[in-house]
C-alpha positions as CSV (number, residue, x, y, z in Angstrom):
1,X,137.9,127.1,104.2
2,X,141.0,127.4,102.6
3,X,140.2,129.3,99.0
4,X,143.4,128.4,97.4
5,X,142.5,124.8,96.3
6,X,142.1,123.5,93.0
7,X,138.5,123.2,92.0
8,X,137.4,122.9,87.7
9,X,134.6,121.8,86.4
10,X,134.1,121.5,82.9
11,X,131.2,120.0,80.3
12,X,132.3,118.7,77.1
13,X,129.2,118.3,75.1
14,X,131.1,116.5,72.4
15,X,132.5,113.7,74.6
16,X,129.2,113.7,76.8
17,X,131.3,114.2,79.6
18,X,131.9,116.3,82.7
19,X,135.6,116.9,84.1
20,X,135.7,117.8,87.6
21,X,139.0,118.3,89.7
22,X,138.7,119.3,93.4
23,X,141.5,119.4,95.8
24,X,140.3,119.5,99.5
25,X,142.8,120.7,102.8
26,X,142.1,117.4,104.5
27,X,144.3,113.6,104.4
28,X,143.4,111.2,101.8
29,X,141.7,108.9,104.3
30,X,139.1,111.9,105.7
31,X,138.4,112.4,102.1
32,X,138.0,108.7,101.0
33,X,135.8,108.2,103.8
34,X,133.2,111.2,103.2
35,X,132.7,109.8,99.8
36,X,132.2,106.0,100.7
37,X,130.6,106.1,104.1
38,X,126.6,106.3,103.9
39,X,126.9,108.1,107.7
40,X,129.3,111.0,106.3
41,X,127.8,111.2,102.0
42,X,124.2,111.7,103.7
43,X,125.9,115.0,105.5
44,X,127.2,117.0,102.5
45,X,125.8,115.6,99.6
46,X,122.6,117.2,98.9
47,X,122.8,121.0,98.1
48,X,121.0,122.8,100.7
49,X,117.9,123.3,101.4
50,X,117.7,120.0,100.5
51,X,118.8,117.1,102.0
52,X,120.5,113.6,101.5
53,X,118.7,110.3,102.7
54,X,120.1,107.2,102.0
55,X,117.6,104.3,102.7
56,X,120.5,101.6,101.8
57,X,124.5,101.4,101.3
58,X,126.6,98.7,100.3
59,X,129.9,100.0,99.7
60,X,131.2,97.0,97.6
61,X,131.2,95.7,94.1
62,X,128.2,94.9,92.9
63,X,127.0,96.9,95.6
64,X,124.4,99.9,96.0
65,X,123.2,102.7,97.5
66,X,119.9,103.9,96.8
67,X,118.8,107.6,98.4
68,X,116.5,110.4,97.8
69,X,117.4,114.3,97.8
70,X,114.6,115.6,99.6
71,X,113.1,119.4,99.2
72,X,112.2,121.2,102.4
73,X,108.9,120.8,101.3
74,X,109.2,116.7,101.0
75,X,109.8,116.4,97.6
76,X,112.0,113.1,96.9
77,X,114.6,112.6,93.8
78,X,115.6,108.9,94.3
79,X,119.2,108.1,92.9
80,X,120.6,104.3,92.6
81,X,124.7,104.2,92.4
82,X,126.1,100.8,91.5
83,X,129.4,100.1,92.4
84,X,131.5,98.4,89.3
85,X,135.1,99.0,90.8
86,X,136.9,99.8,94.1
87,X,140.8,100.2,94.3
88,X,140.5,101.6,98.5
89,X,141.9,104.4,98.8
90,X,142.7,105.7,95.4
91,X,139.7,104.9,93.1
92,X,135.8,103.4,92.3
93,X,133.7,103.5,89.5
94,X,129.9,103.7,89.6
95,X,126.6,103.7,87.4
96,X,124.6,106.3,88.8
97,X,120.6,106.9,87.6
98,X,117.7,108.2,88.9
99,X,115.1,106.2,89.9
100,X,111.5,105.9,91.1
101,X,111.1,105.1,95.4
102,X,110.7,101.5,93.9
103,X,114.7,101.5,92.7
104,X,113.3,101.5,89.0
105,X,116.1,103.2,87.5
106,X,115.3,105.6,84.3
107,X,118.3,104.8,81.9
108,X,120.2,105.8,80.5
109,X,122.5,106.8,83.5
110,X,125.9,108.2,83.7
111,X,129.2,106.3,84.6
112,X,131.1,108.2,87.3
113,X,134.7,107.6,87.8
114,X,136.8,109.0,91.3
115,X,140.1,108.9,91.9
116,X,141.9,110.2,94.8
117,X,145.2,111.5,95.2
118,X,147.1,112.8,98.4
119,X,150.2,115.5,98.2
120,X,151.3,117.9,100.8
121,X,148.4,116.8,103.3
122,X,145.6,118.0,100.3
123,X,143.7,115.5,98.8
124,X,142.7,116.0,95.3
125,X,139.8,114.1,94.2
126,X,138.9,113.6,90.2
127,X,135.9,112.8,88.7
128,X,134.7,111.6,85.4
129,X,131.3,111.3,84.5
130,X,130.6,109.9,81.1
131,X,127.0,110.3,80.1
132,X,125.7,107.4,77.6
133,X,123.3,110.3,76.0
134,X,123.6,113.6,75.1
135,X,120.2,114.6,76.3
136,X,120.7,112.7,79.4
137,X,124.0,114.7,80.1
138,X,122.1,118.2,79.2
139,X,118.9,117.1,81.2
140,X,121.3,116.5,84.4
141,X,123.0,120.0,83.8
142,X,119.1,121.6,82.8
143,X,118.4,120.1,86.5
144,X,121.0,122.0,88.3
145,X,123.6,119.9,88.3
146,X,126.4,122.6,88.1
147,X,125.4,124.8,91.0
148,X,124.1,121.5,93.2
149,X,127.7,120.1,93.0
150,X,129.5,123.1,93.2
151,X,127.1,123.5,96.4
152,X,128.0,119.8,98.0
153,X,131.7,120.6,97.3
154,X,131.3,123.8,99.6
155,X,129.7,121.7,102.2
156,X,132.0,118.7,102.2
157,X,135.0,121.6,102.7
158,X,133.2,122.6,106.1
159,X,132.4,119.1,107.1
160,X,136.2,118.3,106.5
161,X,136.8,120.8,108.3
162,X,135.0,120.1,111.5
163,X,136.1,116.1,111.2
164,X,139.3,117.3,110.7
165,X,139.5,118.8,114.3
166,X,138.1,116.0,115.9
């Protein structure tokens, strides 16, 4: 892992939003496809222990995926992501909430916005996530949120890594 890449994260409680900026050592395509591939997202984006299941994926607009992160002891936290926008290879927009196993989603949710960027064979990905609520925004970061990203961005670095050399 290359620990000379870009990586902030901040929380701005005013704008109910969370800036992050991550650069990864990997080609923009590697990158695009870890975060819009159910096969790769359910490899790196639950912060271990736990683990990512996705039970559907339609990478479209309109579309959804709908997964759980699951505890080591089988606890389930079931997320829906709908897809409002795709520009391949550079940038999508989703509504993300939690959910029940049912898909009932408990609003309000957050709007998440990625774009990607490739220079010098790093890829930098940004992300936006505007939260309609205050509380919802601190209930996210009361959950873990921080440290659970920060987490999944460590593991997507090793699992770029090992894609990378295939």
């Amino acid at each position: 892992m290359n620990n000379n890449l870009l990586f902030d994260f901040t929380v701005d409680k005013t704008a109910k939003t969370v800036f992050i900026t991550r650069e990864f050592d990997a080609e923009l395509s590697l990158v695009w496809d870890a975060f819009t591939k159910q096969e790769i997202l359910d490899q790196w984006t639950a912060p271990a222990p736990w683990v990512s299941k996705t039970k559907y994926m339609n990478f479209v607009v309109g579309g959804k995926r709908f997964y759980a992160m699951v505890s080591p002891e089988g606890q389930e936290r079931w997320l829906i992501q709908k897809y409002t926008s795709i520009s391949p290879k550079t940038n999508f927009k989703m509504l993300n909430a939690f959910a029940d196993k049912d898909e009932n989603p408990e609003l309000p949710g957050s709007e998440w916005d990625y774009t990607f960027s490739e220079q010098n064979g790093k890829t930098k990905v940004s992300i936006t996530i505007y939260n309609e609520s205050l509380a919802r925004m601190e209930k996210m970061i009361e959950m873990g949120f921080t440290e659970g990203f920060k987490m999944s961005m460590n593991n997507l670095d090793n699992l770029l890594a090992t894609l990378s050399q295939r």
